[in-house]
C-alpha positions as CSV (number, residue, x, y, z in Angstrom):
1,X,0.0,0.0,0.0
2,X,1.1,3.4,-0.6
3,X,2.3,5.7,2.2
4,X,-0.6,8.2,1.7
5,X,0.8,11.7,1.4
6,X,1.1,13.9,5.0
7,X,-1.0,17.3,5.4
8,X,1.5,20.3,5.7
9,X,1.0,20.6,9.2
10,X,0.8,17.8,12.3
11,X,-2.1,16.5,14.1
12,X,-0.2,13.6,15.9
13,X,-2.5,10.9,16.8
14,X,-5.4,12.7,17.8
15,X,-8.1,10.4,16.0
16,X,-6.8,7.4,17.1
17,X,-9.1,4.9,17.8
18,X,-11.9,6.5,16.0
19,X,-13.6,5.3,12.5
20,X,-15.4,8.2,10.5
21,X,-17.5,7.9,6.9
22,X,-16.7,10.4,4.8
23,X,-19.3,11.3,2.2
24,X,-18.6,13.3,-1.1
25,X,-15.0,12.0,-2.2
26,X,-15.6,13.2,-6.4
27,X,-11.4,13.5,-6.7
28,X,-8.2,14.7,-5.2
29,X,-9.1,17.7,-5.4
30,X,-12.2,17.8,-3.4
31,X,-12.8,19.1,0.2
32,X,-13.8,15.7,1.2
33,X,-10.1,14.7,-0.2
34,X,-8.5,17.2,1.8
35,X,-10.5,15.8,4.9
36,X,-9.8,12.1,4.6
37,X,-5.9,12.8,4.3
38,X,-6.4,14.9,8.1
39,X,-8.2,12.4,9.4
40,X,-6.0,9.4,8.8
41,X,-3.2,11.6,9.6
42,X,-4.9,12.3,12.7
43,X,-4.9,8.2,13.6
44,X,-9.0,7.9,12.2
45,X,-10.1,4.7,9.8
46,X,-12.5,5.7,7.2
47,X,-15.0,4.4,4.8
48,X,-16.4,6.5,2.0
49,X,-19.1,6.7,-0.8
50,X,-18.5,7.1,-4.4
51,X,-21.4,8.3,-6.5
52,X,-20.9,5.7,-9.6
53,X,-18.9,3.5,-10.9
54,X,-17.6,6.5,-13.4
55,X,-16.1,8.3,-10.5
56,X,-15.2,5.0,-8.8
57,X,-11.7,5.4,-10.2
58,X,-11.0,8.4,-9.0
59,X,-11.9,8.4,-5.6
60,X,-9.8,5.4,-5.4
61,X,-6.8,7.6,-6.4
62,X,-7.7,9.6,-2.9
63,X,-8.5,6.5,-1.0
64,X,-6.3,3.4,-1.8
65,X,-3.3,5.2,-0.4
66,X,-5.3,5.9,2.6
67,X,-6.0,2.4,3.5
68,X,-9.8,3.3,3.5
69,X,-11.4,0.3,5.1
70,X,-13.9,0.2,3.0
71,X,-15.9,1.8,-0.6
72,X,-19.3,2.3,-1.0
73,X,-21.5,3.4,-3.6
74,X,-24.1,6.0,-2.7
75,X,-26.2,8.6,-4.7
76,X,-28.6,9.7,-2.6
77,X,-31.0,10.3,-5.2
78,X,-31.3,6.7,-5.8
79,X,-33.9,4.9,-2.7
80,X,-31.8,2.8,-0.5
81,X,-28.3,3.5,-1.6
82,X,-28.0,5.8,1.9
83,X,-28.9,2.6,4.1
84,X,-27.3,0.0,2.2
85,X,-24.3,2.3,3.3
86,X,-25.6,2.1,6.9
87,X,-25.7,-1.1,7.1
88,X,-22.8,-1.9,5.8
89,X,-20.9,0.3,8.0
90,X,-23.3,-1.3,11.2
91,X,-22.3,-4.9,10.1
92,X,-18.5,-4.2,9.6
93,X,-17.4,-1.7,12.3
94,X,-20.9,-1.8,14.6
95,X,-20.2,2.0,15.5
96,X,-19.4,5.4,13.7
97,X,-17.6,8.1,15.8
98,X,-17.9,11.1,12.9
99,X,-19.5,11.5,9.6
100,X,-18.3,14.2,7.1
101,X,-21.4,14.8,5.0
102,X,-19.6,17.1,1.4
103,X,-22.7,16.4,-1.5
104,X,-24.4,19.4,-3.1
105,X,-26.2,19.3,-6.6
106,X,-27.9,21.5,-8.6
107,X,-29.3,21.3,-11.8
108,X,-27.5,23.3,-14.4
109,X,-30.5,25.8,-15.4
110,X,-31.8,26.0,-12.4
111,X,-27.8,26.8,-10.7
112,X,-26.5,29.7,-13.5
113,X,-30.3,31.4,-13.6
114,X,-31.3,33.7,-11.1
115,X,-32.9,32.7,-7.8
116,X,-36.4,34.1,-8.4
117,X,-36.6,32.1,-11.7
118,X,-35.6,28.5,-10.6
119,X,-37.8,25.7,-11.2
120,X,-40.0,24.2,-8.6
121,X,-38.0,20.6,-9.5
122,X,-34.6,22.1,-9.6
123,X,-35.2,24.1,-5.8
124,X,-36.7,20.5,-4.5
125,X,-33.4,18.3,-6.2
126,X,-30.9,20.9,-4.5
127,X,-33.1,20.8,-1.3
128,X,-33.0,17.2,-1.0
129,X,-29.2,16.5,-2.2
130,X,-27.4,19.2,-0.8
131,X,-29.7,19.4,2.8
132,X,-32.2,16.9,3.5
133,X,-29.3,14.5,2.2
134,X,-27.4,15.4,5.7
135,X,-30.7,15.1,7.6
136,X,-31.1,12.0,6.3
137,X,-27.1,10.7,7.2
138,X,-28.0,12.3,10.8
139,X,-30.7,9.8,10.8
140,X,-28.9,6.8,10.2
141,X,-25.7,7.7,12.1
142,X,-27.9,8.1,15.5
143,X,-27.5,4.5,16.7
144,X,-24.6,4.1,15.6
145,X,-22.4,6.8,17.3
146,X,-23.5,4.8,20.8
147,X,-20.9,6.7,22.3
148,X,-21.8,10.5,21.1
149,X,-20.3,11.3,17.8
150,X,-19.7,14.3,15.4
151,X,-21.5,15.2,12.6
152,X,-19.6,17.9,9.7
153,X,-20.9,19.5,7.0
154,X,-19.7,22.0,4.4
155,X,-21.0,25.0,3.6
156,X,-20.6,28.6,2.2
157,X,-20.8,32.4,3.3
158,X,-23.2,32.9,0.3
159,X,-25.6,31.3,2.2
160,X,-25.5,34.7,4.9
161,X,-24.3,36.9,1.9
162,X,-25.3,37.8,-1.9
163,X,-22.8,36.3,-3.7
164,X,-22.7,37.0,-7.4
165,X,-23.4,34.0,-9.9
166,X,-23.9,31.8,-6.7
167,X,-27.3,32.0,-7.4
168,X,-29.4,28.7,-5.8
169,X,-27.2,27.2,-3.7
170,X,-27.1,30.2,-1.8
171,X,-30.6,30.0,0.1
172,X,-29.8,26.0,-0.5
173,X,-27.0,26.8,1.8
174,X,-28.2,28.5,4.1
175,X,-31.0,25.9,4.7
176,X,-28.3,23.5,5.6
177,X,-26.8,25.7,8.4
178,X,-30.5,25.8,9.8
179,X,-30.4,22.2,9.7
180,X,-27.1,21.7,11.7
181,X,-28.2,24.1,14.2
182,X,-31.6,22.0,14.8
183,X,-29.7,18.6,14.8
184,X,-27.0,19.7,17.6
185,X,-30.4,20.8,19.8
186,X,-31.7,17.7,19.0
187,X,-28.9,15.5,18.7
188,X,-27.2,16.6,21.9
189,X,-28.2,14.9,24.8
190,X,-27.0,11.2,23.2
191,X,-23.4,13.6,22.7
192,X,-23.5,13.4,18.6
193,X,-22.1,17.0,18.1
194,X,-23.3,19.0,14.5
195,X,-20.7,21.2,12.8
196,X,-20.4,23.1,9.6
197,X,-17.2,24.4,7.7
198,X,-17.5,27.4,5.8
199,X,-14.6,27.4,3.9
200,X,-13.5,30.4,1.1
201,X,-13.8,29.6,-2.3
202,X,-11.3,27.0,-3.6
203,X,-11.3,25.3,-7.1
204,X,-12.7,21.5,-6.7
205,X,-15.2,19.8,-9.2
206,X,-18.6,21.0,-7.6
207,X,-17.5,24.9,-7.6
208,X,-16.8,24.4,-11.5
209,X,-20.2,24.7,-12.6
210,X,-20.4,28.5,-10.6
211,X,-20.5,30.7,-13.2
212,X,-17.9,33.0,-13.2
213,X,-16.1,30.9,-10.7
214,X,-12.7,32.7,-11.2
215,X,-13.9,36.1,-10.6
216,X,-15.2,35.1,-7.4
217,X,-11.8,33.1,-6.8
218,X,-9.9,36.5,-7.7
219,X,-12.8,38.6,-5.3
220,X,-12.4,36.3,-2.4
221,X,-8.3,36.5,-2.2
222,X,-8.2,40.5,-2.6
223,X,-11.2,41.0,0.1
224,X,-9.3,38.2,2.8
225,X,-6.7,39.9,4.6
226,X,-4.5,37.9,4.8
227,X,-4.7,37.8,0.7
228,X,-4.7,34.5,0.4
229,X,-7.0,31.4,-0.8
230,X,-8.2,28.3,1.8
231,X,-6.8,24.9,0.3
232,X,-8.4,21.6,0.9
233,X,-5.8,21.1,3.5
234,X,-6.8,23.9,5.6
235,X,-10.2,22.4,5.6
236,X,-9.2,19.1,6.2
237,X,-6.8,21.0,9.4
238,X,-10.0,22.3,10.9
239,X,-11.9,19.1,10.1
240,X,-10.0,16.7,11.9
241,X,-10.0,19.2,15.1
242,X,-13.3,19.4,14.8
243,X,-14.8,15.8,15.6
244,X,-11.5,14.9,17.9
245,X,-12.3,14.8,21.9
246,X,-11.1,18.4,21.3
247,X,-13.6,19.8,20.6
248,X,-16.3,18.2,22.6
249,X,-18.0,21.2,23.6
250,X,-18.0,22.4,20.2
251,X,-22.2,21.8,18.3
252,X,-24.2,23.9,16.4
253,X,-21.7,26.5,14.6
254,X,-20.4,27.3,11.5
255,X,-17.2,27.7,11.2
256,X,-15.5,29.7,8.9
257,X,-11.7,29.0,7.5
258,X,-11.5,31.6,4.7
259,X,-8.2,33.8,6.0
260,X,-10.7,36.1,7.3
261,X,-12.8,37.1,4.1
262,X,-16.3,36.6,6.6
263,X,-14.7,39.6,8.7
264,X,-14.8,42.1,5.7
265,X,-18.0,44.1,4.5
């Protein structure tokens, strides 16, 4: 097996022990990418999804060298993928400790259009992939994380804030954070914690259909102050600190890593 390559920065063995599913693995480029290398870094074993046997390859190219434990194929648009996943993960490891939920879909009319002209089907097929999806995960991950658990999402300040060409996903977004704060009320006294990153814009295969997406790249960097684009790395660093014993006390935020962009008006 390969020696799976080590994030620029060190996070010891701080997952040890701990298996995690990670959900939304398209290449290694994605956020989910960056996540799985912190979190076996960290000490974690993982599972993970792959939509279809198209992308199969290349989430292989992220996750062989990881020693992922196991692959399994889920599109949560198709009925009973989701639990088949479940139950596989029940059958093999009989717990989860942490679930990194990194899906969101729209259609392509619907996404470059403006907000006021979306379809009543496109609104309902971003709803249900890119939220009720992690609803759904929550769901199934309840008895599972016996011993409380975390529960990460990923999201984006256009969800708070007008962000040019970000059109749908924006109030798709911001549903989501809605959802994460009502699943670490409800989700709390059994100790599952819910989290969700906000990272800055960085290129991966989902951000490609945002029209424009380079202008908003170049926008973000010259509004952070620190002038500087989030990697999948950085993500990935905040991640892995996230559903650690670390941050315990940590449920219900949204959490930006976007070298301060969120700060500036």
């Amino acid at each position: 097996m390969n020696t799976p390559p080590a994030p620029p920065y060190s996070l010891a063995a701080t997952l040890a022990g701990k298996r995690g599913l990670i959900v939304g693995i398209a290449n290694e480029a994605s956020i989910a990418a960056g996540c799985a290398r912190a979190f076996v870094s960290a000490g974690a074993a993982i599972a993970a999804t792959y939509l279809n046997e198209k992308s199969l390859p290349f989430v292989r190219s992220v996750t062989d060298p990881l020693g992922c434990k196991f692959l399994l194929p889920c599109d949560v648009r198709i009925p009973g993928q989701l639990e088949a996943a479940f139950a596989r993960i029940e059958a093999e490891w009989g717990r989860l400790d942490f679930l990194l939920h990194a899906i969101a879909f729209a259609p392509k009319d619907d996404l470059h259009g403006r907000v006021v002209d979306c379809s009543a089907a496109g609104f309902g097929l971003a709803m249900d992939v890119s939220c009720h999806s992690f609803l759904s995960m929550a769901h199934l991950a309840e008895p599972l994380m016996k011993n409380g658990g975390s529960l990460l999402t990923v999201t984006f300040y256009g969800s708070e804030r007008v962000v040019e060409h970000y059109n749908l996903m924006g109030p798709v977004k911001a549903a989501l954070e809605s959802v994460v704060r009502y699943t670490a009320a409800e989700l709390g006294p059994k100790g599952i914690r819910a989290n969700a990153i906000s990272p800055g814009p960085i290129r991966t295969r989902a951000a490609s259909g945002i029209d424009r997406f380079d202008e908003l790249m170049a926008a973000a960097a010259a509004e952070a102050p620190e002038h500087h684009l989030v990697d999948i790395d950085d993500v990935g660093a905040l991640a892995a600190f996230l559903v650690g014993d670390g941050a315990r006390r940590i449920t219900g935020t949204i959490i930006p890593v976007d070298g301060g962009q969120h700060l500036m008006a």
